[in-house]
N, C-alpha and C positions, 0 to 999 in steps of 0.2 A: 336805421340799421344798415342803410348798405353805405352812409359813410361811415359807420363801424368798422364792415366789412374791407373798405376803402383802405381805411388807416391800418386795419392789422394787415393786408396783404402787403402794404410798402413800411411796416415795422417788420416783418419777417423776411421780405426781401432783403432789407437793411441790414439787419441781423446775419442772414449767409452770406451778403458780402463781406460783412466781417470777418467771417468764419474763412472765406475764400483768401482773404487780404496776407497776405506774407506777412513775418514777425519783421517791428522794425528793427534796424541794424543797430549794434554799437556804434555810438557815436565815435568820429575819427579820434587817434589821437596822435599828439605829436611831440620829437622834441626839441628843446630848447638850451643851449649850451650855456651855463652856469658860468663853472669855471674847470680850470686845470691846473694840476699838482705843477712844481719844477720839476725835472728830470731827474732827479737822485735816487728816484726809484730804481729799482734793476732788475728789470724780466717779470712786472708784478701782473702774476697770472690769474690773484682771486681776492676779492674785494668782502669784508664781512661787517654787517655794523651791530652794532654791541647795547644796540635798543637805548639809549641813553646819548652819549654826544662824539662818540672813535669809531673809526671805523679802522678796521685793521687789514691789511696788505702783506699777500703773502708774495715774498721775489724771490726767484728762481736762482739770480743771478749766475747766469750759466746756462752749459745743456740742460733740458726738462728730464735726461734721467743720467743726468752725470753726479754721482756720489762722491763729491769735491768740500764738502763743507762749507760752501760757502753762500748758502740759501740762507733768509733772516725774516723775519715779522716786522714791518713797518705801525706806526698809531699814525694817524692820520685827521686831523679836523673834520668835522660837517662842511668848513668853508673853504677846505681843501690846503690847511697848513699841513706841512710834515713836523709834526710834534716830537716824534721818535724812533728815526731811522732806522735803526735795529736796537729793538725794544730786544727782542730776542733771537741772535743769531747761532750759528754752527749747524745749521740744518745744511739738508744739500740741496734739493731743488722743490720746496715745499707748493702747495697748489691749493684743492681746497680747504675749504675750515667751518666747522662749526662749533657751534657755541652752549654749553650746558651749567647751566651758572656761574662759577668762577671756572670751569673748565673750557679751554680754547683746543679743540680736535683736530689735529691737521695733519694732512696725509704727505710725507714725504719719502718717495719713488715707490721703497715695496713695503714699508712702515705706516703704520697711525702713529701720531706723539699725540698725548696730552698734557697740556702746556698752564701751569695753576697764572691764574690770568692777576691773579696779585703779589707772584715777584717774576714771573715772567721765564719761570724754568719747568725745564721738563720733569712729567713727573713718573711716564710710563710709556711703554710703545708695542706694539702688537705687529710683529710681520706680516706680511700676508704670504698666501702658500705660492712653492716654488722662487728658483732664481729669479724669473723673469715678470714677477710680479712689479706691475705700476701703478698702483695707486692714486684716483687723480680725484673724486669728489667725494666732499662731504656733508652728510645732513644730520641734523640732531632731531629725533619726534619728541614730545611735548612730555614723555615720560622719561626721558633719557636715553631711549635706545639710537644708539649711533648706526649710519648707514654709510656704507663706501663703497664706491666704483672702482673695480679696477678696468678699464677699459681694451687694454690689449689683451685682456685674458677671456672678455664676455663673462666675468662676476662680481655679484651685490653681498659684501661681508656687511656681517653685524655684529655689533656690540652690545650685549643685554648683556641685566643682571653680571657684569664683568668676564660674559664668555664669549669669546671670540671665534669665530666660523664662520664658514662661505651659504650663507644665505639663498642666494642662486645663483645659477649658472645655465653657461648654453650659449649656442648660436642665434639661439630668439632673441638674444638682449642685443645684436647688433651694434657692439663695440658702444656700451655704455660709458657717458660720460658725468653730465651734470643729474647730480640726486635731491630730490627734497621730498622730504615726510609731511602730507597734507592729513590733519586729522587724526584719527586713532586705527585710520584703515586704510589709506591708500600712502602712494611712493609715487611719485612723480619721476619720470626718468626721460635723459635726452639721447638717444641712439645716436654718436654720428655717423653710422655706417649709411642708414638712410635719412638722414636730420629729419630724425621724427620727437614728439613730444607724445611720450605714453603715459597709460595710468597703470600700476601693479597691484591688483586687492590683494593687504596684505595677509587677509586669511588666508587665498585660495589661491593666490599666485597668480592668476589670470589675468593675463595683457592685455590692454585697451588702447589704440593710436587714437589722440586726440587731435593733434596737426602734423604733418610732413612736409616736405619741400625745403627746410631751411639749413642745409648743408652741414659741417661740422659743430653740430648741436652742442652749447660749451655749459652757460648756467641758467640756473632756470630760478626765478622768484615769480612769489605771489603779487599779483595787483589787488585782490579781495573778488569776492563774487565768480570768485573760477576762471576768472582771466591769470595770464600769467605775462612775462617778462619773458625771453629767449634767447639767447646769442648763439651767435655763429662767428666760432673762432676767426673766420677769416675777414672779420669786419661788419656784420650785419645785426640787428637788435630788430626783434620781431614783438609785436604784440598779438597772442593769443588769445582770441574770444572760448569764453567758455562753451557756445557751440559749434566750436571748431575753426572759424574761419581766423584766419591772420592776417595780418598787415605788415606791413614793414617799413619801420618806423628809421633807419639809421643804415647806411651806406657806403664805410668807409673803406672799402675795398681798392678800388683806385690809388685811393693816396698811400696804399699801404699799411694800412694802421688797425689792428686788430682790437677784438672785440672779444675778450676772458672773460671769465666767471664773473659775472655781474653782482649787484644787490640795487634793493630798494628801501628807500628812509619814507615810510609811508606818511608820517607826519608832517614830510618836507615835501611831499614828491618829487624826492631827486632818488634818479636811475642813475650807479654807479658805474662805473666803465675802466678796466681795466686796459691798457693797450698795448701790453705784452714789452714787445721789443721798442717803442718808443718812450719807454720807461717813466709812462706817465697814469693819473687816474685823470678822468675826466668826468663830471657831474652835469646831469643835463634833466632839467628840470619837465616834467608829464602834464600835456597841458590838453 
């Protein structure tokens, strides 16, 4: 009996240590530079891949809210060929984009276009309210309702059922940038007034900061299991643990070279990378 006693006292001591023991951490993760486009890009601020083998690139080409005509839709390889320069141009400084079967959604300055993704024209466009509407991300949820930032304004429009309306608004949204629709109830949002990474329940509205710190919060994708993906327009790529903590994985601030609306090809794990004014994509493989 008492080495009965013996045993279960240092099994249950065993046991509270465990109990006491901190969760372990996500394991590091890093990246690894693949390759890069040529330069023929121009100003491409937002990267989109098409579940299949294009990835599509939207360029500015120009000021980000100069109504010039001359923004266009690049097709782009997995192995980073430029397939089709302007697949579809006369935009004027187009940004982000999503994707809802053959429909390509992309916000350009105070406009949404929907763009039929099999001859490559537009097919309708939705203003947003006031002059000084800017329009800059876009998300599609899994039923079709489209979600867009307007960031200078602090509002989240939506597109259901084809009606178009400001969704929310406010100085809470803290100059909303990067959008993405997780699930059938939440809205992922990147504030960069304080580069934060929020959650919005989309029943109830109600705000949730997930991580902070990472300066002009630009695009936000999924890695799976609640982690996410992050940029910070002025050259930094963050990975966010789904309990909050982040890392920061990419640094190009020094050399000048920014860091737009990202994506990720989950079956390749390559993180996309737009770099803005050095008119390139660069692909960098999650290891």
């Amino acid at each position: 009996m008492k080495h009965f006693a013996l045993f279960m006292t240092v099994a249950v001591a065993s046991i509270s240590l465990l109990a006491l023991s901190p969760p372990t951490r996500p394991r590091p993760v890093k990246l690894v530079k693949v390759w890069e486009t040529d330069t023929t890009l121009r100003v491409p601020e937002s990267v989109l891949f098409d579940g299949d083998k294009t990835l599509y690139v939207a360029n500015i080409d120009g000021k980000p809210d100069a109504l010039d005509g001359s923004g266009f839709i690049s097709k782009v390889s997995l192995d980073g060929k430029i397939e089709n320069l302007r697949w579809t141009s006369g935009l004027n400084a187009p940004k982000g984009m999503g994707l809802y079967k053959n429909k390509l959604y992309v916000t350009d300055v105070y406009r949404l276009i929907c763009i039929n993704t099999e001859n490559g024209q537009a097919e309708k466009t939705w203003d947003g309210v006031g002059k000084d509407a800017f329009l800059n991300d876009v998300t599609v949820a899994k039923d079709g309702t489209v979600y867009v930032s307007d960031n200078r304004n602090d509002k989240i429009y939506r597109l259901k059922d084809n009606k178009w309306e400001v969704w929310m608004e406010g100085e809470q949204l803290n100059k909303p940038n990067g959008v993405l629709a997780v699930g059938k109830d939440k809205l992922m949002i990147g504030s960069t007034k304080t580069g934060a990474l929020r959650s919005v329940d989309l029943a109830t509205k109600t705000m949730t900061t997930l991580a902070d710190g990472m300066a002009a919060t630009d695009g936000i994708v999924p890695e799976g299991k609640g982690n996410y993906f992050v940029s910070d327009w002025n050259g930094q790529i963050f990975h966010v643990n789904a309990d909050g903590t982040k890392e920061q994985l990419l640094d190009t601030r020094e050399q000048k070279i920014n860091a737009a609306d990202i994506d990720y090809v989950t079956k390749k794990k390559l993180l996309i990378v737009p770099t803005f004014y050095k008119n390139t994509l660069v692909a960098y493989r999650v290891e």
